[in-house]
C-alpha positions in Angstrom: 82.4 143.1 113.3 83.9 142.2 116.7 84.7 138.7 117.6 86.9 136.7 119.6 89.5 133.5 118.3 90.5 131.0 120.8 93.9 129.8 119.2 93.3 126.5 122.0 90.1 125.5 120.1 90.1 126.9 117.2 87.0 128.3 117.6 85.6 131.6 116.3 82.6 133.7 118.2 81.1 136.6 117.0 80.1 139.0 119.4 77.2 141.0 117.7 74.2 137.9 116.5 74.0 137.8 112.5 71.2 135.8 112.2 68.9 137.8 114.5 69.0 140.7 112.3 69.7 138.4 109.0 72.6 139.9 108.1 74.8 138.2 105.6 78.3 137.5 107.0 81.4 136.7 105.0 84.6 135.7 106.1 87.9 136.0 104.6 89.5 132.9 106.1 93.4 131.9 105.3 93.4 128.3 106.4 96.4 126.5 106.8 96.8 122.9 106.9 98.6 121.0 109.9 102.7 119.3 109.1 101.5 115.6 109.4 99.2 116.9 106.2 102.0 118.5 104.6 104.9 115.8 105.0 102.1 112.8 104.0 101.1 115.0 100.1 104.2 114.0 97.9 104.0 117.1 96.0 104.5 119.3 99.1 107.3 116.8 100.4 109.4 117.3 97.2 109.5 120.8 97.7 110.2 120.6 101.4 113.3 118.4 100.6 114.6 120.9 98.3 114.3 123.6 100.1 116.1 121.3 103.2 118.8 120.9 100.6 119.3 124.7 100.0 119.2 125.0 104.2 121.9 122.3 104.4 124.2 123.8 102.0 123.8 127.3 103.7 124.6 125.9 106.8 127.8 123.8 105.2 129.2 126.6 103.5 128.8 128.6 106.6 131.2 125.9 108.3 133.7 125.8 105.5 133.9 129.7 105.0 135.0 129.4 108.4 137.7 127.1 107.8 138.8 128.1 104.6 141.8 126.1 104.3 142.5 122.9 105.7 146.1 121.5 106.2 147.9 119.2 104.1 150.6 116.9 103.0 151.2 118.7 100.1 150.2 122.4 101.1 146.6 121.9 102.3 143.6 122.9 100.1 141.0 126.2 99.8 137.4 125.2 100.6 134.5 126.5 98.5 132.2 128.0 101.6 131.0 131.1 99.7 130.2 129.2 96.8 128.3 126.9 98.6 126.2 129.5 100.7 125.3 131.2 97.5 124.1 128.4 96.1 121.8 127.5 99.0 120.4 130.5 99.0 120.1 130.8 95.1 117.9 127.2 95.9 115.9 128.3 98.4 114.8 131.9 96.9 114.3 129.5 94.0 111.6 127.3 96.2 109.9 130.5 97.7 109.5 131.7 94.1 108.0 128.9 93.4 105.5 129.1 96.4 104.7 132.8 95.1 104.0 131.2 91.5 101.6 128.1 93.0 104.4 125.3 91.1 103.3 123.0 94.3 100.0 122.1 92.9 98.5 123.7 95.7 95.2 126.6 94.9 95.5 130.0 95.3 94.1 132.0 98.1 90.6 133.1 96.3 87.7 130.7 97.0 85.0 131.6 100.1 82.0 129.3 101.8 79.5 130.9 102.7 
């Protein structure tokens, strides 16, 4: 069936009439819900801070891979930048896991009006 989406206005036309022949339509429709939504539903905001928390400590480790040893007093110190990028991205495959699994409370894609 050909139609036409207008991303401005969200609004969907078909181009062939359904309900002049009486056609049943159904659509397969993957709605997703706007970020003011998201960040106001507390179990959706506990997953989005830990997966900021794996993002920060990705990006930290980055920095101190880079400087690896920092000078001191007493001979400086060795900076744990690997071990900190592999655990931010051991926390954030984590939280995408737990996306693919539905631990978020949220439904599964399977339900249809119509």
């Amino acid at each position: 069936m050909n139609y036409t989406w207008n991303p401005v206005t969200k609004k969907l036309q078909l181009i062939r009439d359904p309900k002049g022949t009486g056609e049943n339509v159904l659509l397969w429709v993957y709605q997703t819900k706007p970020e003011i939504q998201l960040l106001s539903d507390y179990q959706i905001s506990q997953w989005v801070r830990d997966y900021m928390v794996g993002a920060c400590k990705m990006i930290i480790g980055e920095a101190r891979e880079k400087f690896s040893t920092i000078a001191g007093p007493q001979g400086g110190g060795q900076l744990n930048g690997a071990a900190m990028k592999s655990e931010g991205q051991a926390i954030m495959d984590a939280k995408i896991e737990d996306l693919k699994m539905y631990v978020d409370a949220s439904q599964p894609l399977t339900w249809v009006i119509g």
